[in-house]
C-alpha positions as CSV (number, residue, x, y, z in Angstrom):
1,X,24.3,91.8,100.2
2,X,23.7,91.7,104.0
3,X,23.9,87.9,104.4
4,X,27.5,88.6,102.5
5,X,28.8,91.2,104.9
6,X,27.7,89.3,107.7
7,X,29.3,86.3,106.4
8,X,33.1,89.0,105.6
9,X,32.7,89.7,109.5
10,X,32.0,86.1,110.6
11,X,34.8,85.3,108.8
12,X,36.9,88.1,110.2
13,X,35.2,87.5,113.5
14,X,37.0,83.7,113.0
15,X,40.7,85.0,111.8
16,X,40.5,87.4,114.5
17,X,39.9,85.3,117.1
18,X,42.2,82.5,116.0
19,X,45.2,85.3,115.4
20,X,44.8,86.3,119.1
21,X,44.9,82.9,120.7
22,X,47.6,82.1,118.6
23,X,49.8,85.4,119.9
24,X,48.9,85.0,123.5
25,X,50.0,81.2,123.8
26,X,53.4,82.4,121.8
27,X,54.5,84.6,124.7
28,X,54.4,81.4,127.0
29,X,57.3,80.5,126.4
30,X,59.4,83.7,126.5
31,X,57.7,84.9,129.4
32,X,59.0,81.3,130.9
33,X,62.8,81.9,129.4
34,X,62.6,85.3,130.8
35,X,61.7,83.9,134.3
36,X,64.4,81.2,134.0
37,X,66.9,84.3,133.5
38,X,65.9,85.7,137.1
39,X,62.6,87.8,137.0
40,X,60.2,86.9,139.5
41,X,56.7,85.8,137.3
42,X,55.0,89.5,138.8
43,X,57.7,91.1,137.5
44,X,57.4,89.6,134.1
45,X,54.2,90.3,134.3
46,X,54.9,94.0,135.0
47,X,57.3,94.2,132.0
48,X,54.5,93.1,129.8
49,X,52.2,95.6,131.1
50,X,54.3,98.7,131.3
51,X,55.8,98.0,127.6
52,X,52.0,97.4,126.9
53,X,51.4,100.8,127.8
54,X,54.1,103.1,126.3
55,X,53.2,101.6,123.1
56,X,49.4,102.0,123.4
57,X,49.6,105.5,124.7
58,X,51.9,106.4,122.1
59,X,49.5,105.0,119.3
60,X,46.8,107.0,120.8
61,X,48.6,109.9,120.7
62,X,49.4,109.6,117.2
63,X,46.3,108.3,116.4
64,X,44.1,111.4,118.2
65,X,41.3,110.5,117.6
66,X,38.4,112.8,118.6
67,X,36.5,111.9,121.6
68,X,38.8,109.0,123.4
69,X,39.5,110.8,126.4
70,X,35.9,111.5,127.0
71,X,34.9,107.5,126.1
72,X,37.7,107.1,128.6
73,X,36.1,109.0,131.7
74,X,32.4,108.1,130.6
75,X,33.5,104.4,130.9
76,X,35.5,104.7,133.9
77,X,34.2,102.2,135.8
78,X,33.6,99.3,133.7
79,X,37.9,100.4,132.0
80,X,38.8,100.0,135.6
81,X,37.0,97.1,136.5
82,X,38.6,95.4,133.3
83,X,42.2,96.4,134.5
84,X,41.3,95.0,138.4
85,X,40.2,92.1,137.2
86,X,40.7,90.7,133.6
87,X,44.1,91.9,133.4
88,X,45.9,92.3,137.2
89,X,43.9,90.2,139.1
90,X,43.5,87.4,136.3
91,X,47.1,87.1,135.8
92,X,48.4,87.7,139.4
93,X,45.7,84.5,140.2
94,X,47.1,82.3,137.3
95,X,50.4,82.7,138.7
96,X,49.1,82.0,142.2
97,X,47.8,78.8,140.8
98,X,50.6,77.9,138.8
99,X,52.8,77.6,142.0
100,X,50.5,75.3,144.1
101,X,49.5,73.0,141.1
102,X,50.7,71.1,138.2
103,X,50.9,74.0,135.3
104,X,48.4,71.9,133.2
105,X,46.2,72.0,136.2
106,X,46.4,75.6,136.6
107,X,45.7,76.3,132.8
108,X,42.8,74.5,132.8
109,X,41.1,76.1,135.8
110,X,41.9,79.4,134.1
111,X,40.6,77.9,130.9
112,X,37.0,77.3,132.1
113,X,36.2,80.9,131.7
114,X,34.5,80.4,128.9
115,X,32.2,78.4,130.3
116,X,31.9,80.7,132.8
117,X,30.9,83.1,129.9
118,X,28.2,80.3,128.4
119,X,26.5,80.2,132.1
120,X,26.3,83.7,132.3
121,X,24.5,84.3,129.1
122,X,22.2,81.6,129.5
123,X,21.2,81.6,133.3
124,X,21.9,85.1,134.4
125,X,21.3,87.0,131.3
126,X,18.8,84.8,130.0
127,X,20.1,84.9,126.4
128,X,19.8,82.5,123.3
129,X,22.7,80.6,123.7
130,X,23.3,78.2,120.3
131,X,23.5,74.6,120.7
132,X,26.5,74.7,118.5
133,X,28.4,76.7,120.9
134,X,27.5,75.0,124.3
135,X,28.5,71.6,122.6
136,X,31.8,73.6,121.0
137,X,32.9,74.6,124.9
138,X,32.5,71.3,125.8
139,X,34.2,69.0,123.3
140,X,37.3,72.0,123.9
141,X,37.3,71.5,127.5
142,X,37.7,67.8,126.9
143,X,40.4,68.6,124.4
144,X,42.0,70.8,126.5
145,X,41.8,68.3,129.5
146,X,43.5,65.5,127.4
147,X,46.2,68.1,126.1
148,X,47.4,68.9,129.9
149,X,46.9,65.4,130.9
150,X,44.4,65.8,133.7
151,X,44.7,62.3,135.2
152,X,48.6,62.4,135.6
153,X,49.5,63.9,139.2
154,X,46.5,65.8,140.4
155,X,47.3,67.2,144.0
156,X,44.4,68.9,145.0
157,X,45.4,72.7,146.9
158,X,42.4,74.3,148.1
159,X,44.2,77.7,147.9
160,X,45.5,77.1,144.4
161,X,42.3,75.6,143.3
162,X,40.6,78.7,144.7
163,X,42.8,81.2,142.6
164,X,42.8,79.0,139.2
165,X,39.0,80.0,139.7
166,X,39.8,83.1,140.0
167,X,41.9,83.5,137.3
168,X,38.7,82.1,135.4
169,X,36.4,84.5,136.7
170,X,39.0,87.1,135.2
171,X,39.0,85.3,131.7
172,X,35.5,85.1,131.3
173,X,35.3,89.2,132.7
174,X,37.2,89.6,129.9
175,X,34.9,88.6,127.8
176,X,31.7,89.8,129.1
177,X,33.6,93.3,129.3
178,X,34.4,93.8,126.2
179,X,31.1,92.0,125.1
180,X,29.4,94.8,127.1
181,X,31.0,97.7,125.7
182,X,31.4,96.9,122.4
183,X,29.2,99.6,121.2
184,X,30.8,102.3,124.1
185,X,34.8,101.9,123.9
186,X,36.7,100.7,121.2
187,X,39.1,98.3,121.5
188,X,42.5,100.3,121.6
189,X,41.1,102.9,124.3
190,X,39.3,99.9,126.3
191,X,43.1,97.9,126.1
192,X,45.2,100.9,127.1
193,X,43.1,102.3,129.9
194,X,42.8,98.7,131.1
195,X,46.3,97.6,131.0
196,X,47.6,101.0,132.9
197,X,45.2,100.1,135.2
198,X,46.5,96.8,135.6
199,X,50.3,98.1,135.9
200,X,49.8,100.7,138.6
201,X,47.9,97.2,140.4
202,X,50.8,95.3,140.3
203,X,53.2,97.7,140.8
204,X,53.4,97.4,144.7
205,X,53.3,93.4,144.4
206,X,55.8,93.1,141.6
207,X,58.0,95.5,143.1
208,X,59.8,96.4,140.0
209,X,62.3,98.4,141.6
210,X,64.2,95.1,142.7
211,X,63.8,93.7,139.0
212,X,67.4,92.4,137.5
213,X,66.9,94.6,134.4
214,X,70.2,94.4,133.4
215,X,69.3,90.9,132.3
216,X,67.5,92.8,129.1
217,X,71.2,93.6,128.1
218,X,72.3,90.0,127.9
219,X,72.3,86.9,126.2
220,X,69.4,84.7,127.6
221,X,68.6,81.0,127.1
222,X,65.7,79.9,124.9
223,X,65.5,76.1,124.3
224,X,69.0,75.4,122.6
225,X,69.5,79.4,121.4
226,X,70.4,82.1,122.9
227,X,69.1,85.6,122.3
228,X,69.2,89.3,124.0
229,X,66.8,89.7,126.6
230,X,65.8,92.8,125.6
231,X,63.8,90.5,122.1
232,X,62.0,88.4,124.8
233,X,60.6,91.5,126.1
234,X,59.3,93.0,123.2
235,X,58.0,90.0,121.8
236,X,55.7,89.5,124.8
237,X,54.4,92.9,124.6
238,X,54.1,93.7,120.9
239,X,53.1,90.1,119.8
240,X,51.4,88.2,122.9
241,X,50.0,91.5,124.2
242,X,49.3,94.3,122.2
243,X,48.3,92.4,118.6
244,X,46.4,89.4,121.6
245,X,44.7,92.3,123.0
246,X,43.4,93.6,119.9
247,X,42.6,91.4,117.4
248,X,40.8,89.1,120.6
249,X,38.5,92.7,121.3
250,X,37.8,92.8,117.4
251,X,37.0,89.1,117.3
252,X,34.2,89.6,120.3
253,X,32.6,92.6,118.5
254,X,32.5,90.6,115.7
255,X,30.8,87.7,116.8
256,X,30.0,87.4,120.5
257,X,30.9,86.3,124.1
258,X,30.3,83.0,124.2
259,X,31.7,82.0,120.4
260,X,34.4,84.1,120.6
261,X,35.6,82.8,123.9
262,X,35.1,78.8,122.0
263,X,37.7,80.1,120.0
264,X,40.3,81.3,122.7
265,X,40.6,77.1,123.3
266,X,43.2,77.7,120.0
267,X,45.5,79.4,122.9
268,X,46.4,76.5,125.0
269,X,46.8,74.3,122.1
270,X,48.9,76.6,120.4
271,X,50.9,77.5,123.3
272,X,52.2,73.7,123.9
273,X,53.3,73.5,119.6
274,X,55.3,76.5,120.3
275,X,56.5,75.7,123.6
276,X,58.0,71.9,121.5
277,X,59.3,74.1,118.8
278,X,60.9,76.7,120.9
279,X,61.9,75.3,124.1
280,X,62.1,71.5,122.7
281,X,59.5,70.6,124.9
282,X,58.3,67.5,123.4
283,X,54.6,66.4,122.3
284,X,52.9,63.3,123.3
285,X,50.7,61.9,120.4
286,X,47.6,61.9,122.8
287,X,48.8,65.6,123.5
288,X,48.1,66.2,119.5
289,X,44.8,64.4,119.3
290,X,43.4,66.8,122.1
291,X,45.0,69.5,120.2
292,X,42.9,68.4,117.6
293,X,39.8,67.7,119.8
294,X,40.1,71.5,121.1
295,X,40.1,73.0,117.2
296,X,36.9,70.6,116.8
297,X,35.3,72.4,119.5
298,X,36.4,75.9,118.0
299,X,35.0,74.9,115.0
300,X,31.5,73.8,116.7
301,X,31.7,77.0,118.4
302,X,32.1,79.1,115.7
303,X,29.2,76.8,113.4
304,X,26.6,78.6,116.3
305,X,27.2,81.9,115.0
306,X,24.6,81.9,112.2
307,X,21.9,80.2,114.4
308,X,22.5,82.5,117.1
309,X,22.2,85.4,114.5
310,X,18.8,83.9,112.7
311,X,17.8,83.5,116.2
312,X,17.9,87.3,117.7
313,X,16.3,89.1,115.4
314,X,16.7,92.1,113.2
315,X,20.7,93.7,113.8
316,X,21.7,97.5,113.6
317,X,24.3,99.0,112.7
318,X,26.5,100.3,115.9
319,X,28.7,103.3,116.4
320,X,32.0,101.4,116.1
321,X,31.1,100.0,112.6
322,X,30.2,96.5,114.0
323,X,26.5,95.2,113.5
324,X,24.5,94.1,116.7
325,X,21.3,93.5,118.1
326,X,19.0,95.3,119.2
327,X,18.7,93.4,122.6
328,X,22.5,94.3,122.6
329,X,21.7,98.0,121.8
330,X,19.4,98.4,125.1
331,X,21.4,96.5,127.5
């Protein structure tokens, strides 16, 4: 009976994960249509976030749940590091990136978070890290590396290099964070405190004030179509943000750090298919094979949970409903 409910939430774990790569990549390109219509990348970014929030706190309050504004304060530094730096600072650095190197450049500097995440368990936190799910990060990033073309047109920035690691550090905080508090916040209080932290962040850098919001009234181009502005909007913040958010927060509970942040390769991959069936933006066939070399190293990823499981010992049953261990219990 317990290998069978640990093998339900592995599985979940897996759907989860997969379901919030998938929803992030989607918003790539409606965040980039919206751009292309006339807001500046901060303030799209801003949009995302303040949408985000209404939504979130609204859910809370119909939720009201007993308790979250106490789990709130109690975790007010780590919610507040999260919205500094996984969600603010991570995204504002991407952007950075973005505009001083070739995009695929940029997504791959942000993308070797999870490795990030790897090294952290293993040589800071000392941790049993599976075999599976070292070789899984690897075979992704060489997936991920032949999707964005790597050897076509590298212009090295040392300012744009510099934030792409930053925008790294912020993935993998992401990770760690929610890792971390798993058994403290849940995810919808940990993703709304952290997101209106992030918005009041931006705020004086996005300057949304200036924003061309009447843009959201009209029709706006995306690929050969044409649709209101105001559906670009709310796609990025109920699909690639709010259900991303969630279901990526349930997937780390589920399984961990480092195999759920194997699985967050599915994003990039995902992000180009969409990108060629919304915006026409064609696919190479070696652009395919590393799309198929990064779900490999999901997959490898995800094959570590069970050793990593067998490996830590006797698990116990935490406050949220998930199971941990009880090395994850103490820290």
């Amino acid at each position: 009976m317990t290998s069978t409910r640990s093998a339900n939430r592995t599985t979940a774990g897996v759907l989860f994960g997969v379901t919030s790569s998938v929803a992030f990549g989607a918003g790539g390109p409606f965040a980039k249509a919206l751009i292309a219509a006339g807001f500046s990348p901060l303030q799209a970014v801003w949009v995302r976030l303040i949408g985000t929030v209404v939504v979130l706190v609204a859910l809370c309050l119909v939720l009201r749940r007993p308790g979250q504004l106490a789990m709130m304060v109690r975790n007010k530094w780590q919610i507040l590091l999260y919205g500094v730096v996984a969600v603010a600072a991570c995204q504002s650095l991407y952007f950075v990136a973005a505009s001083r190197l070739p995009v695929g450049i940029a997504i791959l500097l942000e993308f070797t978070g999870p490795v990030l995440v790897v090294a952290w368990e293993k040589l800071v936190r000392h941790a049993h890290v599976a075999r599976e799910s070292a070789i899984g990060v690897g075979v992704a990033m060489l997936g991920l590396a032949v999707v964005v073309q790597i050897w076509s047109g590298l212009h090295l920035d040392a300012i744009g290099i510099a934030a792409g690691l930053g925008a790294a550090a912020g993935n993998a905080t992401f990770f760690l964070l929610i890792d971390r508090l798993r058994d403290s916040v849940d995810p919808l209080t940990l993703t709304t405190g952290g997101m209106a932290v992030g918005m009041v962040v931006l705020t004086p850098l996005a300057a949304p004030w200036s924003a061309p919001w009447h843009i959201l009234g009209h029709s706006v181009p995306l690929g050969s179509h044409h649709v209101p502005g105001w559906t670009l909007a709310l796609f990025i913040v109920l699909i690639s943000t709010i259900l991303s958010y969630l279901t990526g927060a349930a997937a780390i509970q589920r399984l961990s750090a480092p195999v759920a942040a194997g699985l967050a390769y599915v994003e990039p991959a995902s992000a180009t298919v969409i990108a060629w069936a919304t915006l026409g933006e064609r696919l190479a066939p070696i652009q395919i094979g590393g799309g198929a070399i990064v779900l490999a190293g999901a997959f490898l990823a995800q094959r570590g949970i069970g050793q990593t499981t067998r490996s830590e010992g006797e698990s116990t049953p935490s406050i949220l409903g998930t199971t941990v261990t009880t090395e994850a219990l103490i820290r």
